[in-house]
MARVEXTI-204729 format. One record per residue: residue number from 1; x, y, z of N, C-alpha, C in turn. Coordinates in pm, whole numbers, plus 32768, in hexadecimal, padded with zeros to 4 digits. Example, Ala and Ser with C-alpha at 12.3 -4.5 7.8 and 13.67 -1.06 7.14 Angstrom:
% residues 2
1;8527;7DC7;830C;84CE;7E3E;830C;8528;7EB6;830C
2;8505;7F1F;82C4;8557;7F96;82CA;850A;8003;8313
END
This chain:
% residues 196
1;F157;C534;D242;F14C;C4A8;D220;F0CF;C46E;D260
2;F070;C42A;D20D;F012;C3E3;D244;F02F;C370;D2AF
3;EFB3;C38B;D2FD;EFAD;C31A;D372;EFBC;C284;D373
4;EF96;C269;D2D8;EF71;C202;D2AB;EFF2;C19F;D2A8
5;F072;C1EF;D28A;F0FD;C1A2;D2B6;F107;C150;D31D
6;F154;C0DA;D313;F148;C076;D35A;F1B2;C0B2;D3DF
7;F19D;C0E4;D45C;F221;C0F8;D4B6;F2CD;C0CC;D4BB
8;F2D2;C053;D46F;F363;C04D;D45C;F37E;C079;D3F2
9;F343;C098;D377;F36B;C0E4;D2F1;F387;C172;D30D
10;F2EB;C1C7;D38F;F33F;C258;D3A6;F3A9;C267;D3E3
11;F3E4;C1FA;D44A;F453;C1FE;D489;F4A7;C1C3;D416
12;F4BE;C18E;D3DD;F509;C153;D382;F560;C20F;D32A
13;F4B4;C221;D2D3;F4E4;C2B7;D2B2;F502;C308;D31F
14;F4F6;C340;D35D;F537;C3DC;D3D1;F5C1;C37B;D3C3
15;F5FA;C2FD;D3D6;F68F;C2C5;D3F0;F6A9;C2F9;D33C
16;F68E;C2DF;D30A;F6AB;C301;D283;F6DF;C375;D255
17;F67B;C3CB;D272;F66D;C45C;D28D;F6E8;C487;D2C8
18;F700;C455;D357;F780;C4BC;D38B;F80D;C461;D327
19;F803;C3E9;D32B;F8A7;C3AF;D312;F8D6;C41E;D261
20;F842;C3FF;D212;F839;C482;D17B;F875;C514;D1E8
21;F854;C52A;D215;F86C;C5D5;D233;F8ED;C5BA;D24F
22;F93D;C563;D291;F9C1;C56E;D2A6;FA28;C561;D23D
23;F9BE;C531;D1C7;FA31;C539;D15C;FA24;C559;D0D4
24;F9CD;C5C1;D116;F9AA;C677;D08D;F9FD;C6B3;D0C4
25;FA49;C6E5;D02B;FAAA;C761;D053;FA92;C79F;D0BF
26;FAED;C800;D127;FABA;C885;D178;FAA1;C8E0;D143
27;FAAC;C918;D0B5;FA50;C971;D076;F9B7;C945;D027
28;F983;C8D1;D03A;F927;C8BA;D029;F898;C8CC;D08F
29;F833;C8D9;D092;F7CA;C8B3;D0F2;F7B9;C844;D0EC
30;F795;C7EE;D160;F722;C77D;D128;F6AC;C775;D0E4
31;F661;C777;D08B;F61D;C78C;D05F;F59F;C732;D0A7
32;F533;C77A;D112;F4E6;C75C;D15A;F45D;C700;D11D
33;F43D;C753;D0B2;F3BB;C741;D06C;F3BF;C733;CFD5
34;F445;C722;CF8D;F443;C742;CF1B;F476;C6E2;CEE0
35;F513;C6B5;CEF4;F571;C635;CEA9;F566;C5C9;CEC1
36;F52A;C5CC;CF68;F514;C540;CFA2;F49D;C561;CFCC
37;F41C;C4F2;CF66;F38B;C4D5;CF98;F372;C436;CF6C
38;F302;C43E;CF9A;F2D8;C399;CFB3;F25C;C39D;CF8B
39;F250;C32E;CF11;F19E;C30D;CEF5;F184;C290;CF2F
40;F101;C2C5;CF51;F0F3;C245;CFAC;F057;C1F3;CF4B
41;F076;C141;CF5A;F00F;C101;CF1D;EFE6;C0C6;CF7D
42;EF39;C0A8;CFB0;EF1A;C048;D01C;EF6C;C042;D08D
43;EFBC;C0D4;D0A2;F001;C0CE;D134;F086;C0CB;D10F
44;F0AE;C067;D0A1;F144;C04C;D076;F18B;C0B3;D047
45;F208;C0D5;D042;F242;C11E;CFE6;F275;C0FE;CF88
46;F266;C13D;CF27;F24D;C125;CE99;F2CC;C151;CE37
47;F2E3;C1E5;CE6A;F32D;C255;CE01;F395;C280;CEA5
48;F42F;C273;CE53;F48B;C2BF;CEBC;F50B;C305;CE32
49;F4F6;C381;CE7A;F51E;C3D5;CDF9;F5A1;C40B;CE70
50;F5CE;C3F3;CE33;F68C;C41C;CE63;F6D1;C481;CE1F
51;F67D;C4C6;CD9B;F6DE;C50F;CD39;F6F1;C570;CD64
52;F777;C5A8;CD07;F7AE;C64E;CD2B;F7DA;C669;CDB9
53;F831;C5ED;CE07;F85E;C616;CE85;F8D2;C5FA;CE81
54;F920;C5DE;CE0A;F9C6;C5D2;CE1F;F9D0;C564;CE76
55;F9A4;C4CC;CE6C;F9D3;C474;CEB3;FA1E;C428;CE68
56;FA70;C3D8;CEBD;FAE3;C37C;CE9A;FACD;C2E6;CEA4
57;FA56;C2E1;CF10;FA51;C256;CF53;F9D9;C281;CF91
58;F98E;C1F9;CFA6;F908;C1EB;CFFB;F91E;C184;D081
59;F8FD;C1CC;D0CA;F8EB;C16A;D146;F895;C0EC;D14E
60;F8DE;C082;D1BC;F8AA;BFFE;D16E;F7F7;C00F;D1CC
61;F7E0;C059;D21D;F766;C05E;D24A;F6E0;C04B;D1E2
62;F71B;C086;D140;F6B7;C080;D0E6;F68A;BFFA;D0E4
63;F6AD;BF95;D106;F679;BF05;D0F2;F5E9;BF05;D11E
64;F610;BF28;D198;F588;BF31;D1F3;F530;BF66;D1A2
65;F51D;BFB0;D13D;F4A9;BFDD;D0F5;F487;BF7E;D087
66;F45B;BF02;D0BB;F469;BE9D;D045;F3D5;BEC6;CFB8
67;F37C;BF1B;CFFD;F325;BF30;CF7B;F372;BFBD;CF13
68;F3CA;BFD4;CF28;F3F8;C03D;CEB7;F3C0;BFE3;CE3D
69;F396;C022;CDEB;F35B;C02C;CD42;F391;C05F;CCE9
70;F3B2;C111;CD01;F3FD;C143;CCBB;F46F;C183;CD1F
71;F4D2;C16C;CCE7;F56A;C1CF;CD25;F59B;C21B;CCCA
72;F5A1;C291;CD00;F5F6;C2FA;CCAB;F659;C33B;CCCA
73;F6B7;C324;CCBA;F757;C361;CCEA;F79E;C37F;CC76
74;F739;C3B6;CC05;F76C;C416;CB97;F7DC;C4B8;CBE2
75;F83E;C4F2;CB8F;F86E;C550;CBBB;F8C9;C54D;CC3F
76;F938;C500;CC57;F95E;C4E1;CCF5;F9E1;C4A6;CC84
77;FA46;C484;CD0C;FACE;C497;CCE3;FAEB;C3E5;CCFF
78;FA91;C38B;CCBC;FAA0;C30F;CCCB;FB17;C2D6;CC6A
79;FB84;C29C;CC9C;FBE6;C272;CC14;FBD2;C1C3;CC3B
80;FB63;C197;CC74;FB85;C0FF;CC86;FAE2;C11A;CC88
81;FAA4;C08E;CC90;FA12;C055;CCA4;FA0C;C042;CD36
82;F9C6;C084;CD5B;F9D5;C06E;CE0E;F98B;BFAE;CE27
83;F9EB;BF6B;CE37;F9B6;BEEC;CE96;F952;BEDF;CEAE
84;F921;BF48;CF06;F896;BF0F;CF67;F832;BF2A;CEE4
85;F80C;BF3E;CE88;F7C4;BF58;CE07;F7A5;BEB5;CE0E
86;F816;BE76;CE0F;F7EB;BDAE;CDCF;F79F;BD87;CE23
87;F768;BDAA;CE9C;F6EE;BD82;CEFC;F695;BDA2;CEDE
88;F682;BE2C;CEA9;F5EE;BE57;CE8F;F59B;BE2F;CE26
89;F571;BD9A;CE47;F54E;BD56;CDC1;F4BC;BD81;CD98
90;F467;BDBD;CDC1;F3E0;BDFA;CD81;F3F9;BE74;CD14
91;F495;BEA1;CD16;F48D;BF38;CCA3;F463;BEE7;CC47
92;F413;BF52;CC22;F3CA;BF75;CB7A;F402;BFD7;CB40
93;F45A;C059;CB6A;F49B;C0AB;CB10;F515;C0D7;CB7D
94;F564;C0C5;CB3A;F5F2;C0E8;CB95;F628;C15E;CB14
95;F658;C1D1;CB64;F684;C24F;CB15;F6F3;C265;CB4B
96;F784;C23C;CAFB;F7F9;C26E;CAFA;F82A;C2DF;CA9B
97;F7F0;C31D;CA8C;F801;C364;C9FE;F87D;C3FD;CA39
98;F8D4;C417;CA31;F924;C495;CA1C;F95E;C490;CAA4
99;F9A1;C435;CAA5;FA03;C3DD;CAFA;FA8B;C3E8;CAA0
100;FAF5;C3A7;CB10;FB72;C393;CAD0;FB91;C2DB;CABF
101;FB2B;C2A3;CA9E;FB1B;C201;CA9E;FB98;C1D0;CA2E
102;FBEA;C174;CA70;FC34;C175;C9CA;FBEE;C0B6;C9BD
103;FBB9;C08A;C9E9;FBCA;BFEB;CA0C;FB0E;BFD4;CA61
104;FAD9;BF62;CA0A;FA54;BF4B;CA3C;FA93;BEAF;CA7F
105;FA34;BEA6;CAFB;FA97;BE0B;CB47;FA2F;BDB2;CAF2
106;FA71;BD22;CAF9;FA2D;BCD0;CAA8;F9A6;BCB4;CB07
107;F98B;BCDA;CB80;F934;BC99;CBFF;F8BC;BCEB;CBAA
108;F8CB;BD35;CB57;F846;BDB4;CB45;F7D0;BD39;CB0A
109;F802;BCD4;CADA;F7A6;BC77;CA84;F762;BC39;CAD7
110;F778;BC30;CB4B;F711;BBF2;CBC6;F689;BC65;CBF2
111;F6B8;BCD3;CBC8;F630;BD1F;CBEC;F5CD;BCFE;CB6A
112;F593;BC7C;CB8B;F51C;BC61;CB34;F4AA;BCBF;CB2E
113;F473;BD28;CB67;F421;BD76;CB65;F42D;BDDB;CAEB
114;F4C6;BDDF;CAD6;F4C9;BE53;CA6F;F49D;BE5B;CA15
115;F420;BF1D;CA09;F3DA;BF05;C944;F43F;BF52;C92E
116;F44D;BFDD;C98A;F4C8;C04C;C973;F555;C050;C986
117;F5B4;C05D;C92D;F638;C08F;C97E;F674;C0F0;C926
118;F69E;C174;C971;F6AB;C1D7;C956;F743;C1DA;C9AA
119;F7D7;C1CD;C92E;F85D;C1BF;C936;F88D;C258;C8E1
120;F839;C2A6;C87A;F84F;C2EF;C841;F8C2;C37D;C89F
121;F90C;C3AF;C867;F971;C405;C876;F9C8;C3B7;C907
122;FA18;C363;C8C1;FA5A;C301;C923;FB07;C325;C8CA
123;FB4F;C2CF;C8FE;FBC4;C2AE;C898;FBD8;C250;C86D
124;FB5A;C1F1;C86A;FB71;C153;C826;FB8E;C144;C79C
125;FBD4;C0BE;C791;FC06;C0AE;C714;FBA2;C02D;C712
126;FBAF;BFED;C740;FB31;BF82;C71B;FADA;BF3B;C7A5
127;FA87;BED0;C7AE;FA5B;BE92;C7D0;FA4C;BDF9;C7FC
128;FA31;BDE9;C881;FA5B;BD42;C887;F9D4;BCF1;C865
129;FA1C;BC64;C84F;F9AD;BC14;C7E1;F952;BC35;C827
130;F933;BC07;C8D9;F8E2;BBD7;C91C;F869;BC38;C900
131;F860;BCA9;C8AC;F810;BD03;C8A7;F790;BCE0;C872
132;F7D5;BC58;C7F0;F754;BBFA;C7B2;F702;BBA8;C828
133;F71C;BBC3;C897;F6E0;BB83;C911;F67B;BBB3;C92B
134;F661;BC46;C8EA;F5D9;BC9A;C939;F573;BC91;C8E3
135;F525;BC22;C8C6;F4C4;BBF6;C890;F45D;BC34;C87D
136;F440;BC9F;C8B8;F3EA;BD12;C8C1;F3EB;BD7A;C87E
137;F476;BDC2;C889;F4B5;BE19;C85F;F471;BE4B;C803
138;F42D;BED4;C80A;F3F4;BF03;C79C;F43D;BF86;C745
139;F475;BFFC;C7C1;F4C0;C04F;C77E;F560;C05C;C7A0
140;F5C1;C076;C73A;F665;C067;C761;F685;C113;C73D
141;F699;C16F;C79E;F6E3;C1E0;C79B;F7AE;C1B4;C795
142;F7CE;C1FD;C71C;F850;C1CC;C71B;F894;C234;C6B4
143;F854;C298;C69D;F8AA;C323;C647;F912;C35F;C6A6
144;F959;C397;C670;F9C6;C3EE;C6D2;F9F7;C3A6;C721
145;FA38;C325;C6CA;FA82;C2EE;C6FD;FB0E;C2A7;C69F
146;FB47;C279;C6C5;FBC9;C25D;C642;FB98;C1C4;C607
147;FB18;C199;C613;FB05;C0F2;C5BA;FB1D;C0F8;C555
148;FB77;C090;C534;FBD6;C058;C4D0;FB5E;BFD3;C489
149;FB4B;BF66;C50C;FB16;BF1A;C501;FA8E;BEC4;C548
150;FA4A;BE7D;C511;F9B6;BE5A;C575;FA03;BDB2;C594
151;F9A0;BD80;C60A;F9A5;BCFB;C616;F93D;BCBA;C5AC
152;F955;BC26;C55F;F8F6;BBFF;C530;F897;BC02;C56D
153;F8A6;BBCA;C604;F834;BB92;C661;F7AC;BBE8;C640
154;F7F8;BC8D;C619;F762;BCD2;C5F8;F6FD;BCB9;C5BE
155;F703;BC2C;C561;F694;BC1B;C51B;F668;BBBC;C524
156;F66A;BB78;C5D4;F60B;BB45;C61D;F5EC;BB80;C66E
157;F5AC;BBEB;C657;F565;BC67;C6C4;F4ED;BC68;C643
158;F479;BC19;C63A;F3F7;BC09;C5E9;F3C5;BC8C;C5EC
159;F39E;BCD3;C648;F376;BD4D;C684;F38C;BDBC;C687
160;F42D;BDB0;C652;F471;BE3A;C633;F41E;BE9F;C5D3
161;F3EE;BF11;C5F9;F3A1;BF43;C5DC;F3F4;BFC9;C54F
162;F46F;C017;C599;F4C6;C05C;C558;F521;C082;C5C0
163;F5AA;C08E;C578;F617;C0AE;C5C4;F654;C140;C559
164;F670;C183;C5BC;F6A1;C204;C5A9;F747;C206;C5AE
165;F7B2;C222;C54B;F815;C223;C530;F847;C27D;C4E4
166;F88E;C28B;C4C9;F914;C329;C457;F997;C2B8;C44F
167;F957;C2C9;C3AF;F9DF;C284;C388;FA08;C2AA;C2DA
168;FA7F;C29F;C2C4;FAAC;C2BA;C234;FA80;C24D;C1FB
169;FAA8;C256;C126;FAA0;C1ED;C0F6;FB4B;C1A3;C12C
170;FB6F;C1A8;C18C;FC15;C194;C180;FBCB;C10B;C1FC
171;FB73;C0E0;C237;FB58;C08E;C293;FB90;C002;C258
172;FBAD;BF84;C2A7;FBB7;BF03;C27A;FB38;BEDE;C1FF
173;FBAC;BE8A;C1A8;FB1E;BE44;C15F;FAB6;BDFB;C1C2
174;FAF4;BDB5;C204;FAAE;BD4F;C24E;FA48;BD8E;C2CD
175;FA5E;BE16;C2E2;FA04;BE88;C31E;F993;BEAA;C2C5
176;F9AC;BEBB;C23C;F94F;BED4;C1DF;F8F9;BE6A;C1D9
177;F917;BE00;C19F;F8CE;BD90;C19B;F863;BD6A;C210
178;F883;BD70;C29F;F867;BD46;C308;F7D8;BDDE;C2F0
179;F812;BE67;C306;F797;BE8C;C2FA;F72C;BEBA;C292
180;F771;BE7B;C223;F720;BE51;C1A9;F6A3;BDD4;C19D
181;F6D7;BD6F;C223;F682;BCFF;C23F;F642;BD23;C298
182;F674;BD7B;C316;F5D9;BDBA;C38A;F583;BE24;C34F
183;F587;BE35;C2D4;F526;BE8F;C295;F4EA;BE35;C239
184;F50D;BDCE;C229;F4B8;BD76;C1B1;F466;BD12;C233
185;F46F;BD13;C2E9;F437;BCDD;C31E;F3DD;BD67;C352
186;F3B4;BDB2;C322;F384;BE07;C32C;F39B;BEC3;C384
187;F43A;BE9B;C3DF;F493;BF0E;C422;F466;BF6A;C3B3
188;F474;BFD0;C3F0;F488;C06E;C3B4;F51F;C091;C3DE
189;F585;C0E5;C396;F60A;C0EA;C3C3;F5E8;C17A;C387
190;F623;C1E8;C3E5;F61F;C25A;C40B;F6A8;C27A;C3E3
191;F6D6;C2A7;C373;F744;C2E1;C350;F77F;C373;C388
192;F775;C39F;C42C;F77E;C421;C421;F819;C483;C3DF
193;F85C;C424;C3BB;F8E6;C430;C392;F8C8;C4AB;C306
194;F83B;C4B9;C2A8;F828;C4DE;C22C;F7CC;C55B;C23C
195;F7B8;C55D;C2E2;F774;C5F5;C310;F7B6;C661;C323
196;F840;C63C;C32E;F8BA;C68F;C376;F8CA;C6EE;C31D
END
């Protein structure tokens, strides 16, 4: 790790570091150099990649890393949205993807930073309104999952760039319609349901 870290961020991480090792399997390693790294911008940290360690929960110490940008806790045994996530208001891409998520909290609409969110291989059935909150929002990962239905709110997300989904013709009319209108505001909708 560069020098350039501010002293309470490396102490912040090594506390990080051991409370994670205590709660990877005992047939796991910690992964020293590989699952958990840190990009660093102008000193800040930027990128905290959490994936592929079988976690359940994050310690609330992550606060203290208030420049996280991107978080990735793709692959880990999350069945809830860990809490301390609604502090870290600078993410730009938060990666829940191949989790056991059945439920997004409505608080997710306060992370105004968001272009990315990556929910894909979850067990959700749908989405709360507040999601039309992320004004930014450019891409929605959401295949491999059981959606039935979208919030309208989605189509006050101007920005929505394309959202990725698998779905039958058996979806709500009012699902159809809704992303029949974020593609006439210019969305791309990613059918991976017709790749299978």
């Amino acid at each position: 790790m560069s020098s350039s870290l501010k002293k309470d961020q490396l102490k912040v991480l090594n506390n990080l570091r051991e409370i994670l090792s205590q709660s990877i399997p005992l047939e796991m390693d910690f992964p020293t150099n590989k699952k958990v790294y840190f990009v660093e911008s102008e000193g800040d940290i930027v990128t905290l990649a959490l994936n592929d360690l079988s976690l359940n929960s994050l310690p609330e110490e992550i606060v203290e890393l208030k420049e996280i940008v991107v978080l990735n806790l793709a692959n880990n045994n999350f069945k809830k949205v860990p809490d301390v996530i609604q502090k870290l208001t600078k993410l730009s891409i938060l990666d829940l993807a191949f989790n056991q998520l059945d439920e997004i909290p409505k608080w997710i609409g306060e992370l105004k930073n968001l272009r990315e969110l990556r929910l894909n291989n979850n067990q959700l059935y749908s989405l709360p309104s507040s999601v039309g909150s992320l004004s930014i929002l450019r891409r929605l990962f959401l295949q491999s999952n059981g959606i039935h239905s979208l919030p309208f709110e989605l189509l006050e997300l101007q920005l929505l760039e394309e959202i990725h989904l698998d779905f039958r013709s058996t979806i709500r009319k009012s699902t159809k319609m809704l992303l029949s209108n974020l593609e006439s505001n210019g969305c791309v909708i990613r059918n991976n349901y017709n790749r299978r």
